[in-house]
C-alpha positions in Angstrom: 108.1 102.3 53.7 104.7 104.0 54.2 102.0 103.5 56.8 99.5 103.0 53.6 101.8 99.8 52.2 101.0 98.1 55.9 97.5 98.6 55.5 95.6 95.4 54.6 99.0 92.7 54.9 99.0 89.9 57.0 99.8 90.0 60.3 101.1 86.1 61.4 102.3 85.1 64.9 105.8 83.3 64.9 104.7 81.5 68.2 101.9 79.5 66.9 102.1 80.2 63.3 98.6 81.6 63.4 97.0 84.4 61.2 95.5 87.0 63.2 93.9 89.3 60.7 95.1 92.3 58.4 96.7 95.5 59.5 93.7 98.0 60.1 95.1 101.1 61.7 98.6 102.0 63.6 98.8 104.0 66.8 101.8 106.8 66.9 103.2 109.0 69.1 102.7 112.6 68.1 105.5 113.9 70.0 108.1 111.4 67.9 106.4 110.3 65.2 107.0 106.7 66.1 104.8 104.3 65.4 103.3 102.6 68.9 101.4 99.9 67.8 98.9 97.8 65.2 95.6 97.8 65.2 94.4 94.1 63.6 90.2 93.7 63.6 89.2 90.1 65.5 87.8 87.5 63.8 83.9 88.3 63.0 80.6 86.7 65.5 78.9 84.9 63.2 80.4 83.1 60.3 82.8 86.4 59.9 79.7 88.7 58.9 78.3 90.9 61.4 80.9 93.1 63.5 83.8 92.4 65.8 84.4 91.6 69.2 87.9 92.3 69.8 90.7 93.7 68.2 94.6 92.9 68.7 96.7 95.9 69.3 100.4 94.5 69.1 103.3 96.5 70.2 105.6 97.7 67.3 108.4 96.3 69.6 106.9 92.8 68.6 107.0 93.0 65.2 110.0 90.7 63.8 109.8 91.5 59.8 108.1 93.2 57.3 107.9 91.4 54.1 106.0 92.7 50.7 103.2 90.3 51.5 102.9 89.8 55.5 103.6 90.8 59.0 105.7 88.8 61.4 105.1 89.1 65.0 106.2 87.7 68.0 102.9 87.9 70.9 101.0 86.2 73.4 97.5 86.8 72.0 96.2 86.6 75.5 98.2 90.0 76.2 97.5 92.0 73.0 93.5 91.4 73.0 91.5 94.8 73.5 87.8 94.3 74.2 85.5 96.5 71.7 82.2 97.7 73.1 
């Protein structure tokens, strides 16, 4: 698989069966070549139009499956929530 086929599927949490977003960006090491992490935009301020507040970056090691059509992770969202200034 490609990083460009992740881009834009669903990312769903197994824990509460929520959808958190799409898959925006991925971290990876540069040493390895690994990927780190997923970078999934927050839900808009107002009515899902103007900017984002926080983004979810969810360890790789949390991801469960990768289907043609979504994301499967296992998270606390509590723990995965960065702040965007």
């Amino acid at each position: 698989m490609r990083i460009c086929e992740l881009h834009n599927k669903q990312v769903i949490n197994t824990c509460d069966c929520k959808i958190l977003g799409c898959v925006a960006d991925v971290e990876f090491n540069e040493c390895t070549g690994c990927i780190q992490s997923l970078i999934v935009p927050g839900p808009g301020k107002l009515f899902c139009l103007f900017g984002r507040e926080i983004e979810y970056v969810i360890p790789f090691s949390c991801v469960r499956c990768i289907g043609p059509d979504a994301v499967l992770v296992e998270v606390n969202v509590e723990k995965i929530i960065n702040k965007c200034t």
